[in-house]
C-alpha positions as CSV (number, residue, x, y, z in Angstrom):
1,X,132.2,115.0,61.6
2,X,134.3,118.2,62.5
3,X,131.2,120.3,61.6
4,X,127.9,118.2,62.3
5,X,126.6,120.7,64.7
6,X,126.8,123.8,62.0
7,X,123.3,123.7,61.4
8,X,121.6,123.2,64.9
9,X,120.0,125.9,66.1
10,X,118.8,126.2,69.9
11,X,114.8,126.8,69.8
12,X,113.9,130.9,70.1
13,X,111.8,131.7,72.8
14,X,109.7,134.6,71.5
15,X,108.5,135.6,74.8
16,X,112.0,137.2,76.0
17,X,114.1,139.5,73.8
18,X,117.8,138.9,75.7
19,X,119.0,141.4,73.0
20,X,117.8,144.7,75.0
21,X,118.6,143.1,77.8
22,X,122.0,141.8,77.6
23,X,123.8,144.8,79.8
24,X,121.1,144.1,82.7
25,X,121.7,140.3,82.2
26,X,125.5,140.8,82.4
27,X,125.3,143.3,85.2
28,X,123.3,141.7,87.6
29,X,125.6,138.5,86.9
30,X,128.6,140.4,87.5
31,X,127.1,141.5,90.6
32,X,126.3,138.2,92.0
33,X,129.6,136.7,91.6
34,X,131.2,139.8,92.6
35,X,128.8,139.7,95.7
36,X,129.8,136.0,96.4
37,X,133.0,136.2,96.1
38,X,133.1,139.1,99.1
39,X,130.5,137.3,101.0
40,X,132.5,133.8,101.2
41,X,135.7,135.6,102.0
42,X,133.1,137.4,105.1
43,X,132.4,134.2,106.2
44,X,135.7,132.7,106.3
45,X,136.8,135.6,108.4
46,X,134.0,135.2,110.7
47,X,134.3,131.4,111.3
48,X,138.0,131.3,111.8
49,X,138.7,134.6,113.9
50,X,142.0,134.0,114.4
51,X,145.4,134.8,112.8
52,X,146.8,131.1,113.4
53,X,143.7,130.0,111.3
54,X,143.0,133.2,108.3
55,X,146.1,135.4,108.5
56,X,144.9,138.6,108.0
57,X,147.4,139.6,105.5
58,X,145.4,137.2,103.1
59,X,142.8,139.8,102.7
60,X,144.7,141.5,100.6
61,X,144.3,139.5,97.5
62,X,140.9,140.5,97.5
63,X,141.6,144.3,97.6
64,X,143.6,143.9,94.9
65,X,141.1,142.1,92.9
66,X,138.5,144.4,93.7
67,X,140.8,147.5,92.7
68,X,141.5,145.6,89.4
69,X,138.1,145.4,89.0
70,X,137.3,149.1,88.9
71,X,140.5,149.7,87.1
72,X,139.5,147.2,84.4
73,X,135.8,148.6,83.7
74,X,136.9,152.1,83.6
75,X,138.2,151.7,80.6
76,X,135.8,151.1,77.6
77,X,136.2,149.0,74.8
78,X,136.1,152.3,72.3
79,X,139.0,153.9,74.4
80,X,141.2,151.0,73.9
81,X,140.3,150.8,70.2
82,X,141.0,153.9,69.9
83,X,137.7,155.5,68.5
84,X,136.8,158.0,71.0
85,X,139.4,158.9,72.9
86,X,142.2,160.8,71.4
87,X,142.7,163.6,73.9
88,X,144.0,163.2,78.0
89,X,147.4,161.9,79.4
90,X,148.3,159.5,77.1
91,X,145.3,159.1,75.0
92,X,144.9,155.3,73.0
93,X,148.2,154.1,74.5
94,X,147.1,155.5,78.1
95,X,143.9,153.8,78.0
96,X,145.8,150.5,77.4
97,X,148.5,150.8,79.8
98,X,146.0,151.0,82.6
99,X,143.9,148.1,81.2
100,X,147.2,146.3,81.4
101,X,148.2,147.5,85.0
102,X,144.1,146.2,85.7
103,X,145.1,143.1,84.1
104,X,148.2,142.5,85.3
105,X,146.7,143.3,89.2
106,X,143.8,140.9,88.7
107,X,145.9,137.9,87.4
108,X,148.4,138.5,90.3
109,X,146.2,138.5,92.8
110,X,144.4,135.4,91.1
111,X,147.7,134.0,91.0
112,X,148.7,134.7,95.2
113,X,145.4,132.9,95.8
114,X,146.5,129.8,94.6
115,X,149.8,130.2,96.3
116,X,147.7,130.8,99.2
117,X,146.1,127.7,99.2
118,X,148.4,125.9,98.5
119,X,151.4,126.7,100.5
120,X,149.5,128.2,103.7
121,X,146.7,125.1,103.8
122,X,146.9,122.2,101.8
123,X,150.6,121.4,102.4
124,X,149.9,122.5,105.8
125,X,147.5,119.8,106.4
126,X,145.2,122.5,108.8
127,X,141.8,123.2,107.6
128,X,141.9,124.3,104.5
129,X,138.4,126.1,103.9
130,X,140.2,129.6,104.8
131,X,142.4,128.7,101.3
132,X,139.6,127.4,99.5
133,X,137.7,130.9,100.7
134,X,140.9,133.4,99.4
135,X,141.0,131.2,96.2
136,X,137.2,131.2,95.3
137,X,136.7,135.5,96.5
138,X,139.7,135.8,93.6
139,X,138.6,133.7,91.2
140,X,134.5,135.0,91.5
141,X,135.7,138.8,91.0
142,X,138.0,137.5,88.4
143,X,134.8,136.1,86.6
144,X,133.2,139.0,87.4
145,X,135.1,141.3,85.9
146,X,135.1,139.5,82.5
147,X,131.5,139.1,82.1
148,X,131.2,142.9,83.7
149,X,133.9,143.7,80.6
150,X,132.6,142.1,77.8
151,X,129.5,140.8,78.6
152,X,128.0,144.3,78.1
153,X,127.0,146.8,74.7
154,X,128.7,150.2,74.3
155,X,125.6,151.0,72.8
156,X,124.2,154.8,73.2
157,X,120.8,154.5,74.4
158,X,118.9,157.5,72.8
């Protein structure tokens, strides 16, 4: 029963080749949620002005998710493997350190969010879209980042 599904294969659509497209798919979907993410945390600071309601310190979850994002995608796969970087600072080990430090940045701010909505709103028992708004801008560019990451080729286009 563990293996019943081996041999199913979805149906091939020959009018759309996603193989030459899969950095455009994976960009424009990193994009979006990256875009979201922002645009829900806009709104929440628009609809609830007020310090009482979004303290403004909350904010900077998102600014740390967004710097992990660029730390995290300026480092390609190859450098971290090793296979075209051997020169700079640190070289392979450099390359991994600050995809660690990205890491590290993005799961702590992911992290705060939750703490955010949880201590701030929902044991609060205020309104508790402001939380819901810090948690989903983190957890979108946290999304975003991994499909940004590995979702794309390291293919040289010639």
């Amino acid at each position: 029963m563990a293996g019943f599904l081996d041999n199913f294969r979805w149906p091939e659509c020959e009018c759309i080749d996603w193989s030459e497209r899969r950095n455009a798919v994976a960009s424009v979907v990193a994009g979006i949620l990256f875009f979201t993410g922002w645009w829900i945390m806009i709104d929440a600071a628009v609809v609830y002005p007020k310090p009482e309601q979004l303290n403004h310190a909350f904010h900077t979850c998102g600014v740390f998710s967004t710097l992990a994002f660029f730390m995290i995608n300026a480092v390609s796969n190859a450098q971290v493997r090793g296979d075209s970087y051997e020169s700079g600072c640190l070289g392979r080990t450099g390359a991994r350190v600050w995809l660690f430090i990205g890491f590290m940045l993005m799961f702590g701010s992911l992290i705060a969010s939750m703490w955010i909505l949880f201590g701030a709103y929902v044991t609060q028992n205020i309104d508790v879209y402001p939380g819901l708004a810090v948690f989903f801008q983190n957890a979108l560019i946290f999304f975003s980042t991994l499909i940004y990451k590995f979702g794309r080729t390291e293919e040289l286009w010639t």
